[in-house]
C-alpha positions as CSV (number, residue, x, y, z in Angstrom):
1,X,0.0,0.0,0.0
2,X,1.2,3.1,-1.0
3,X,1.6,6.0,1.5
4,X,3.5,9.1,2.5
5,X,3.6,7.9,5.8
6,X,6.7,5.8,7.0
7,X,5.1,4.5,9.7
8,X,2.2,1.8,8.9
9,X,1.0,1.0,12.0
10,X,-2.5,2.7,12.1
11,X,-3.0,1.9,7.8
12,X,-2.1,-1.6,8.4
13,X,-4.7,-2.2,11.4
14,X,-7.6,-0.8,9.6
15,X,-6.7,-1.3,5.9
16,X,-6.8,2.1,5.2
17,X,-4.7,3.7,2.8
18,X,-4.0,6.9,4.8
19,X,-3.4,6.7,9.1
20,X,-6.3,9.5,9.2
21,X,-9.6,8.7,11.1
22,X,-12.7,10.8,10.4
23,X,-14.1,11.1,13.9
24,X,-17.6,9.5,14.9
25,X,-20.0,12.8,15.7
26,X,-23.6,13.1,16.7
27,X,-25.9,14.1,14.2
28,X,-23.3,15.2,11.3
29,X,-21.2,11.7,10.9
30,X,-23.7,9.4,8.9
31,X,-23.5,7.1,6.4
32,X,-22.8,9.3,3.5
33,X,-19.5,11.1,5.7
34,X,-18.6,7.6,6.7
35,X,-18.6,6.7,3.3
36,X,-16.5,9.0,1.5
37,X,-14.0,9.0,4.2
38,X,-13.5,5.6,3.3
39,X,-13.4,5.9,-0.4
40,X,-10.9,8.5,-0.1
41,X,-8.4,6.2,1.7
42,X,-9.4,7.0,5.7
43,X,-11.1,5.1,8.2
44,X,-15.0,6.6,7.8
45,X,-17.1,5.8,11.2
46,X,-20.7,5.9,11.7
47,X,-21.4,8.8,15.4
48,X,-24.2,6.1,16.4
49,X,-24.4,8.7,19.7
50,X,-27.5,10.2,18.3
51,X,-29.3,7.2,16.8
52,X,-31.8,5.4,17.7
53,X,-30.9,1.6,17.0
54,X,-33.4,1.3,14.1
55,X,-31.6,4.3,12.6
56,X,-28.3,3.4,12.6
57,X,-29.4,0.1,10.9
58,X,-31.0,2.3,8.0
59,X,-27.5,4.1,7.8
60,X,-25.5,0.7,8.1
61,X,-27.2,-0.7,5.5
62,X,-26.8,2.4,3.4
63,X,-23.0,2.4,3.9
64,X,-23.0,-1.0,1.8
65,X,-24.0,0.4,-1.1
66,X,-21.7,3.4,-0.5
67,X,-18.5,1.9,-0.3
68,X,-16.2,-1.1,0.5
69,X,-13.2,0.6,2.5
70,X,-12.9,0.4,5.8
71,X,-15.5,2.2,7.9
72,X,-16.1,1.5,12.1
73,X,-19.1,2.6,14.5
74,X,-18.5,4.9,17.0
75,X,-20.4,4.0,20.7
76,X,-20.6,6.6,23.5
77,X,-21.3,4.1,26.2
78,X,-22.8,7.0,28.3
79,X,-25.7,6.7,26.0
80,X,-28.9,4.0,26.9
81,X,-28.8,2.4,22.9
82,X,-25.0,1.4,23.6
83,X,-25.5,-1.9,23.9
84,X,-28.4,-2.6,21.2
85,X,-26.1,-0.1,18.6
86,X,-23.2,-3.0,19.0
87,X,-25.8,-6.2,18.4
88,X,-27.0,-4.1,15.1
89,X,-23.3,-3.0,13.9
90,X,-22.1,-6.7,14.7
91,X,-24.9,-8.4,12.4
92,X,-24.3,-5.9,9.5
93,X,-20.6,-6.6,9.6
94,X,-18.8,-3.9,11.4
95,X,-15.2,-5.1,12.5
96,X,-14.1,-1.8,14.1
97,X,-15.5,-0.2,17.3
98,X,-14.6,2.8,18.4
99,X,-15.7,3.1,22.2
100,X,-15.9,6.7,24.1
101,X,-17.5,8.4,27.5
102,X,-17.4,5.3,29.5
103,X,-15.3,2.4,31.0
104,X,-13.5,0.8,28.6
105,X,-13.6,-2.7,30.2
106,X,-17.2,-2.7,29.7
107,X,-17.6,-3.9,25.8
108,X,-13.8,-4.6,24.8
109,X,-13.6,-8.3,25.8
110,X,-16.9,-9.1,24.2
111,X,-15.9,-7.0,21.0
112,X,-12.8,-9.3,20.8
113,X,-14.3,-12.8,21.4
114,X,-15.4,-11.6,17.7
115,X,-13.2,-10.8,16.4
116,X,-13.9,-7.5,16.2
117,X,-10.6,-3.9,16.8
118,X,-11.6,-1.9,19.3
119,X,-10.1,1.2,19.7
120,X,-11.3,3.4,23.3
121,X,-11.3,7.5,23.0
122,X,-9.2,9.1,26.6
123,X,-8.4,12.1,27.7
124,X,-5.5,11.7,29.8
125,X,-2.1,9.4,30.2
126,X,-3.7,7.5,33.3
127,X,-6.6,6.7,31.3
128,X,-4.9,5.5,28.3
129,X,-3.3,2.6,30.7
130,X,-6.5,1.5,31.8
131,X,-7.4,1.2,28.1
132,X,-4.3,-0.7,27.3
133,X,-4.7,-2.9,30.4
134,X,-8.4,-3.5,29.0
135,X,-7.3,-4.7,26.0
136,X,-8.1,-2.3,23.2
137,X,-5.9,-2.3,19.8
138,X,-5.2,1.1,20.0
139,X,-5.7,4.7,21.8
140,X,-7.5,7.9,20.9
141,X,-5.8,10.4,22.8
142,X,-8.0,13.9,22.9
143,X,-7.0,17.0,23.9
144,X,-9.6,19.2,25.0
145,X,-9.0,21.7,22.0
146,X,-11.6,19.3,20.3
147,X,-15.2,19.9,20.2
148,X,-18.3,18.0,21.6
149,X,-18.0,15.7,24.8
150,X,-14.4,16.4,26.6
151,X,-12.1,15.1,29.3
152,X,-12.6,17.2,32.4
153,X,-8.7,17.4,32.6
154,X,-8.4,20.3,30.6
155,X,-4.7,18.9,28.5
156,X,-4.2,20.4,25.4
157,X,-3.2,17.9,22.6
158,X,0.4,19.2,22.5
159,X,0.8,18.0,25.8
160,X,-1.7,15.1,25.8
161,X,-0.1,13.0,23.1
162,X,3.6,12.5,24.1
163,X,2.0,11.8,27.4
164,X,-0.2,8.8,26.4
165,X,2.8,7.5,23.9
166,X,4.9,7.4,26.8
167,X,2.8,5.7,28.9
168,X,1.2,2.5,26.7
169,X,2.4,0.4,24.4
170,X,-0.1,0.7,21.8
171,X,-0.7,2.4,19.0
172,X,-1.8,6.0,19.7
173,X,-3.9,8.3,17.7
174,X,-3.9,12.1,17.7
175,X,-7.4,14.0,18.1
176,X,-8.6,17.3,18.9
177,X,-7.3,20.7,16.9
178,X,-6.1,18.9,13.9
179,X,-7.4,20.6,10.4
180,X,-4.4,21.0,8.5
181,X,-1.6,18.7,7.0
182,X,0.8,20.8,9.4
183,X,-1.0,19.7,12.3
184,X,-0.9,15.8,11.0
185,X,2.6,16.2,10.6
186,X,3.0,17.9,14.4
187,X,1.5,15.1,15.5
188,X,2.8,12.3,13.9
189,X,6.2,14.1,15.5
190,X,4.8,13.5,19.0
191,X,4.8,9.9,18.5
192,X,1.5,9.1,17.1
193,X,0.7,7.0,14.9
194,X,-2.4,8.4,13.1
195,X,-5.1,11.2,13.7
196,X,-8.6,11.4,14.0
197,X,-10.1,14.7,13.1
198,X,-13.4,15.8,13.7
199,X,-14.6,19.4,13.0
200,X,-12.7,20.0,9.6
201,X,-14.7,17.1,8.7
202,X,-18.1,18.8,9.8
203,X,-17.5,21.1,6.8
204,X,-17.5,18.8,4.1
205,X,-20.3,18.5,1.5
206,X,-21.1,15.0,2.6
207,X,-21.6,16.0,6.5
208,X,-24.9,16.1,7.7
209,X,-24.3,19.5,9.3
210,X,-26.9,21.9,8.6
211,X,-25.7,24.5,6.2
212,X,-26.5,27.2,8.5
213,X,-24.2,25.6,10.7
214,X,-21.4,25.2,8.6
215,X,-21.4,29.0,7.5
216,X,-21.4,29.6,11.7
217,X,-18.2,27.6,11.7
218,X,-16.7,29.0,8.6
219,X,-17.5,32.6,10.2
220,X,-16.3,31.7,13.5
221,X,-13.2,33.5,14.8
222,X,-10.3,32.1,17.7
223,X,-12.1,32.1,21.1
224,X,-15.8,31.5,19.8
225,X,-15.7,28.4,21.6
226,X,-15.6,27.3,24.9
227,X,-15.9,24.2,27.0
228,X,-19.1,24.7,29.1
229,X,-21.4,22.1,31.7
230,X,-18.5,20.7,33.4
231,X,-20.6,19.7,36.0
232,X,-22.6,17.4,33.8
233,X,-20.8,16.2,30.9
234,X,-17.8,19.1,29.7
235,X,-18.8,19.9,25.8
236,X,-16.9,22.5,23.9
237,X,-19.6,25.0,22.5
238,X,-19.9,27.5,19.6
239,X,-20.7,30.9,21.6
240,X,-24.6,31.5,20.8
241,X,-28.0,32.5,22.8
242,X,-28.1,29.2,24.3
243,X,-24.3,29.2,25.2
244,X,-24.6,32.9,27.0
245,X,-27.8,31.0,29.0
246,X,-26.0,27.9,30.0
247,X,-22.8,30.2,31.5
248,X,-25.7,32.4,33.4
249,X,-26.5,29.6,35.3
250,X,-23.0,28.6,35.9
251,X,-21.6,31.6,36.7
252,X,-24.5,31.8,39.6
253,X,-23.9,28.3,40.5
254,X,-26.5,26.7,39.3
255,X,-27.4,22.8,40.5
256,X,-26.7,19.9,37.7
257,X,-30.3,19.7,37.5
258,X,-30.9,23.5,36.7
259,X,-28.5,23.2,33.9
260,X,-30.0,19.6,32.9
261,X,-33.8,21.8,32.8
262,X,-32.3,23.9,30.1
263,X,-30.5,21.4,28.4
264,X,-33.4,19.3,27.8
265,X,-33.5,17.1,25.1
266,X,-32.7,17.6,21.6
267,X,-30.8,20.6,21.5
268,X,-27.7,19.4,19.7
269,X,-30.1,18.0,17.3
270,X,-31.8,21.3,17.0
271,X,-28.5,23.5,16.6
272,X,-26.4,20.5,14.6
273,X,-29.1,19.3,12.2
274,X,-32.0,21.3,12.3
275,X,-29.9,24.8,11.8
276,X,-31.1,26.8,14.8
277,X,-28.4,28.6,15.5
278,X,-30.1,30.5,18.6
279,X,-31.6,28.2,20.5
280,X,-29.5,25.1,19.5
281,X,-26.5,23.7,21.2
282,X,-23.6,23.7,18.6
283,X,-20.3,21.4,19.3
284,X,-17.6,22.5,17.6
285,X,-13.8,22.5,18.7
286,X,-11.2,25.6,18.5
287,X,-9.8,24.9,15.0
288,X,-12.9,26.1,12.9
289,X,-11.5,29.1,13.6
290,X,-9.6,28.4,10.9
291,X,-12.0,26.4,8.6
292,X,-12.6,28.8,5.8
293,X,-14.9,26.1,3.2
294,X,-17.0,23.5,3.2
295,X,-15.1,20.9,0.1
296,X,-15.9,17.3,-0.5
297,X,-14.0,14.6,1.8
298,X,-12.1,13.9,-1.8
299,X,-10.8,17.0,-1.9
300,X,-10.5,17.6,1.6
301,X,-7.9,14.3,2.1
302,X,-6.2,15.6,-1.1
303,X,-5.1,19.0,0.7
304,X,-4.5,17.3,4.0
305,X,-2.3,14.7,2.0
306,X,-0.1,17.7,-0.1
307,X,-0.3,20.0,3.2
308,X,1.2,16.8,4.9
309,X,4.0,16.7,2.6
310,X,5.2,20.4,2.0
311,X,5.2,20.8,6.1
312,X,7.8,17.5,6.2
313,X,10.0,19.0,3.4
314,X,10.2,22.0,5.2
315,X,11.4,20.6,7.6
């Protein structure tokens, strides 16, 4: 297999021509995203998050007829469908897990019996040697520059990654703040061995982000995010109403329950999917600050590939 990488450790495990993982996200990583990730040489993944078990089994069953590269299914097992989502993904053939926002002894060993990677999503060196001593294939290691659910430890990437490859044996994949080939090269110089990237992937023409959405992120300047309701699960928000509402309450100390009253249910759908950029909750992570277009994943693994390349022979 072909590849500007030297190190095949991530492209080997997943068959995938490139060691670049397009992140699982609620409401904007479906089948079509997962699909032409893929088909452009990454590992694509399925955000089963905000699926009900009867709709990730429409989208699985799309992604057949989409493509036959390597795609995974991402399972927040914080979520109640966690355990139906891996019964559906295992009967429609999915041989890569991605696990996040839970233990990850809980699912690994069962995934394995079947033959099945299983890769676990941390936030933080001590984390990453429970996942190792769990028995996952490989590491996500997130610093809390990325968007959506975060670790409560608050370590950047910069500092996160040479932690984790320092302290486990396995393979280690960069995540959070990563849009450019620059940044898949600094990362690959930390010791990883591949990256997932989320946001830059929200605008692509195949995401399922809401075009009103995308144009917030693509109009977004450094500092319109920040990581908000530590208190019930830390999430890294686009600045809107609903943001400015949410830090009211916490700024006056609000109880979990206050600030679980005006989460309610449905906002990231409303905000992600739906467009409302007012009332919905919008997770984003620092670098679409500098996401200035919303290309095709083709084109998008393209510039990340030649980006890649220039930043190493400048070096």
């Amino acid at each position: 297999m072909i590849t500007p990488f030297k190190d095949k450790t991530i492209t080997d495990l997943f068959n995938i021509k490139y060691p670049i993982i397009q992140a699982g996200m609620v409401y904007v990583s479906g089948a079509k995203l997962a699909a032409a990730a893929a088909n452009a040489g990454c590992l694509g993944i399925i955000g089963a998050g905000s699926m009900r078990p009867d709709v990730l089994e429409q989208h699985l069953i799309k992604l057949k007829k989409l493509t036959s590269g390597s795609v995974a299914v991402n399972i927040p097992l914080l979520y109640k469908y966690s355990e139906e989502h891996i019964r559906i993904s295992l009967e429609h053939g999915i041989k890569i897990f991605f696990t996040s926002a839970g233990s990850p002894k809980k699912y690994t060993s069962y995934l394995k019996e079947r033959g099945c990677i299983v890769v676990h999503v941390t936030s933080s060196p001590e984390l990453a040697i429970k996942c190792e001593q769990a028995g996952v294939d490989a590491i996500v290691a997130e610093g809390f520059e990325a968007g959506g659910h975060n670790g409560r430890d608050e370590i950047t990437t910069m500092s996160l990654i040479p932690q984790v490859v320092k302290a486990v044996g396995i393979p280690v994949i960069a995540a959070g703040g990563i849009s450019s080939g620059a940044s898949i090269a600094a990362c690959i110089a930390l010791g990883a061995h591949g990256v997932q990237i989320g946001t830059r992937f929200v605008c692509t023409q195949e995401s399922s982000a809401h075009k009103n959405f995308q144009e917030a992120i693509i109009n977004s300047k450094s500092g319109d995010t920040l990581l908000s309701m530590k208190s019930l699960v830390p999430v890294r928000l686009l600045k809107n109403s609903f943001f400015e509402r949410v830090q009211e309450l916490e700024s006056s100390c609000a109880s979990k329950s206050e600030l679980q009253e005006l989460l309610g249910t449905g906002r990231a759908r409303k905000g992600m999917l739906e467009g409302d950029l007012i009332e919905g909750e919008l997770e984003i992570g620092q670098v679409s600050a500098l996401i200035e277009d919303s290309p095709t994943v083709a084109e998008l693994v393209d510039r990340l590939i030649i980006e890649y390349k220039e930043s190493i022979k400048k070096l």
